[in-house]
N, C-alpha and C positions, 0 to 999 in steps of 0.2 A: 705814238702816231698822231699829226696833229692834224691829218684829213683823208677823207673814205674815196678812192677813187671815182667811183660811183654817183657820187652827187658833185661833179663838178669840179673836185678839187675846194671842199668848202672847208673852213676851220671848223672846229669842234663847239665854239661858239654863235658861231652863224646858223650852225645845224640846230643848237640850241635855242633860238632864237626863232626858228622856222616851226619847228616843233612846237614852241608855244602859241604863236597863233594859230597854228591849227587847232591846238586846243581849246581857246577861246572861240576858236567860230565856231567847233564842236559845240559849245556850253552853249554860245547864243542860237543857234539851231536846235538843240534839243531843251532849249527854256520855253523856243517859240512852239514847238509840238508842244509842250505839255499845256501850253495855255489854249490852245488851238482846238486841245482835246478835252479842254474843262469846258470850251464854251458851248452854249446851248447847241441841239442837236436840230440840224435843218429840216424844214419839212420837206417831202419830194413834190416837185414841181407838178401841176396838174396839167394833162391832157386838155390845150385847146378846145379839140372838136372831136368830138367821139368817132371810132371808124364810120362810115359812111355804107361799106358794104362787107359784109362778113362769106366767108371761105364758102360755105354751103351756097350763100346766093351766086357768089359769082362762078364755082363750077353747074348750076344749073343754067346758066345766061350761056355760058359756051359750050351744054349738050343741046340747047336750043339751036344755037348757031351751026354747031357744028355733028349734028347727029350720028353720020359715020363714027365719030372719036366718042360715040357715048358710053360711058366706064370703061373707057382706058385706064384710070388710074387705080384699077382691079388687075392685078395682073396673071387672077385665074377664070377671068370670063374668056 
């Protein structure tokens, strides 16, 4: 048989041929991870500007405002 339905109608050489560069791009993709992964390890980028206002203040800002809703977020008061 000297081609697979399936791809076309392609000869057994074309196929062969197809085959190999995907192989090489395999290689040159899996050369670039390993060097990717040898290089130095990044630091994590630091936070601008610190939060500004923290979860405890700002539910005490809106049982001020809002006093009827005071500990609602108890939901066995």
């Amino acid at each position: 048989m000297t081609h697979i339905p399936f791809l076309f109608n392609q000869s057994i050489e074309q196929m062969r041929r197809i085959g190999a560069r995907g192989g090489r791009t395999r290689g040159r993709n899996w050369r670039a991870r390993q060097v990717a992964a040898m290089a130095a390890p990044r630091e994590p980028p630091t936070p601008d500007t610190p939060p500004q206002e923290t979860t405890i203040q700002a539910m005490a800002v809106l049982d001020a405002q809002f006093a009827w809703l005071r500990g609602a977020e108890n939901p066995r008061r």
